[in-house]
Wavefront OBJ file of the C-alpha trace (Angstrom):
o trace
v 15.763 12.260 35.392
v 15.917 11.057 31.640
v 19.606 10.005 32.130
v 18.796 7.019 34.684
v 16.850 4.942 32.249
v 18.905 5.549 29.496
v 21.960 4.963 31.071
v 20.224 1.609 33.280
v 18.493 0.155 29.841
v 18.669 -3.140 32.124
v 17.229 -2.128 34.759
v 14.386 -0.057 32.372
v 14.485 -3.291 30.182
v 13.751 -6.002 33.587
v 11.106 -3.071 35.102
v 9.236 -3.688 31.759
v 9.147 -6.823 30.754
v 8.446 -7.667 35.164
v 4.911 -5.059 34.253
v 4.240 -7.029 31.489
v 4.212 -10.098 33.116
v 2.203 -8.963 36.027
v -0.249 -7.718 33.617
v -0.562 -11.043 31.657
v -1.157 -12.527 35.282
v -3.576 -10.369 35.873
v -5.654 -10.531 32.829
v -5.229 -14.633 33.364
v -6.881 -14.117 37.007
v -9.656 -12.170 35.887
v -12.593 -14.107 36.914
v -14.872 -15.083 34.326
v -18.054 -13.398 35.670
v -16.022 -10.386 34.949
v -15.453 -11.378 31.232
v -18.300 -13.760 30.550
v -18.214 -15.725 27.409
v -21.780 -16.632 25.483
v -22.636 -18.154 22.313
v -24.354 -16.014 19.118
v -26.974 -18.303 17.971
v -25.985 -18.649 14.288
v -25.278 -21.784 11.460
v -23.224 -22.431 8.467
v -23.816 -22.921 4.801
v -21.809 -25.026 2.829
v -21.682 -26.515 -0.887
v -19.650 -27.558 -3.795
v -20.536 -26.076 -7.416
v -17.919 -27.341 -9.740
v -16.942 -25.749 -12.782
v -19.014 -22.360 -11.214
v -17.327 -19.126 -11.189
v -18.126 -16.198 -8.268
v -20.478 -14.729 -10.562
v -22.997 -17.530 -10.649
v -22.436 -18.430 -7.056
v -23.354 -15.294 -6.496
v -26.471 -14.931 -8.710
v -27.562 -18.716 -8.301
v -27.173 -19.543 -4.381
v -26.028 -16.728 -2.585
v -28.841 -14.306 -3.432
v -31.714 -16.270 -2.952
v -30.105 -17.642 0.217
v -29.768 -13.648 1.355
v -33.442 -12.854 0.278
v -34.872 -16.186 2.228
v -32.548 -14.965 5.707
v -33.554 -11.453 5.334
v -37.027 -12.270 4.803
v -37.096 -14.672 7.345
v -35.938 -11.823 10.178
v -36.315 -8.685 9.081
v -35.783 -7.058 12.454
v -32.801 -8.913 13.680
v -29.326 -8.461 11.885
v -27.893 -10.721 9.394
v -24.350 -11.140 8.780
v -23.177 -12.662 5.849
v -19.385 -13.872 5.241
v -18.844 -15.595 2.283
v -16.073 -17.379 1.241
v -14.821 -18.939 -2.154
v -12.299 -21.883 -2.792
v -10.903 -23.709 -6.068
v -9.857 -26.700 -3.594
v -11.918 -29.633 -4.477
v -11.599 -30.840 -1.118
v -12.821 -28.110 0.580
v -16.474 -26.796 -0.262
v -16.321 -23.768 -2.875
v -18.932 -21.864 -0.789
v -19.278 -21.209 3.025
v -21.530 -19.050 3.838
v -21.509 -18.254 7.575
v -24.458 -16.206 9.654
v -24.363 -15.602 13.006
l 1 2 3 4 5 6 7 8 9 10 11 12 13 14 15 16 17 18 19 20 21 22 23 24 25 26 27 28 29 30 31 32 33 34 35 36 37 38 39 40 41 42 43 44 45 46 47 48 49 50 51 52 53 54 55 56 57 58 59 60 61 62 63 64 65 66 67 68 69 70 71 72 73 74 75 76 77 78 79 80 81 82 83 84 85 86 87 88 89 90 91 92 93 94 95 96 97 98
């Protein structure tokens, strides 16, 4: 039983890749009450310290920024992604919460 599709790999290989692609059709037919997409309320943060390092980021605008959102809503959860850049032309903090 083992010998066929070892001995047909082009027939094994064509029977795959023909269930992949009727998978990816399928998933691409799913209708979209079956996978609905919605939007998490949420906002973004940005700002430009030069000559700061992550420390006093940290300690100077992301902390109070933390405290004020968790004080704010205490019973609903906060996420908080930060992210740090040297680029000048891109802000050196982004904070993101959804």
């Amino acid at each position: 039983m083992l010998e066929f599709p070892i001995r047909r790999y082009q027939f094994t290989l064509v029977a795959f890749l023909l269930l992949i692609a009727i998978g990816w059709f399928t998933f691409s037919t799913i209708p979209r009450e079956e996978d609905p997409s919605f939007k998490l309320p949420g906002f973004q943060i940005a700002g430009i310290m030069p000559g700061a390092d992550p420390k006093d980021l940290e300690r100077l605008v992301v902390k109070p920024i933390e405290d004020r959102l968790i004080s704010c809503a205490p019973a609903f959860v906060v996420m908080i992604m930060i992210t740090l850049r040297k680029s000048a032309l891109r802000p050196l903090l982004s904070v993101s919460v959804p």
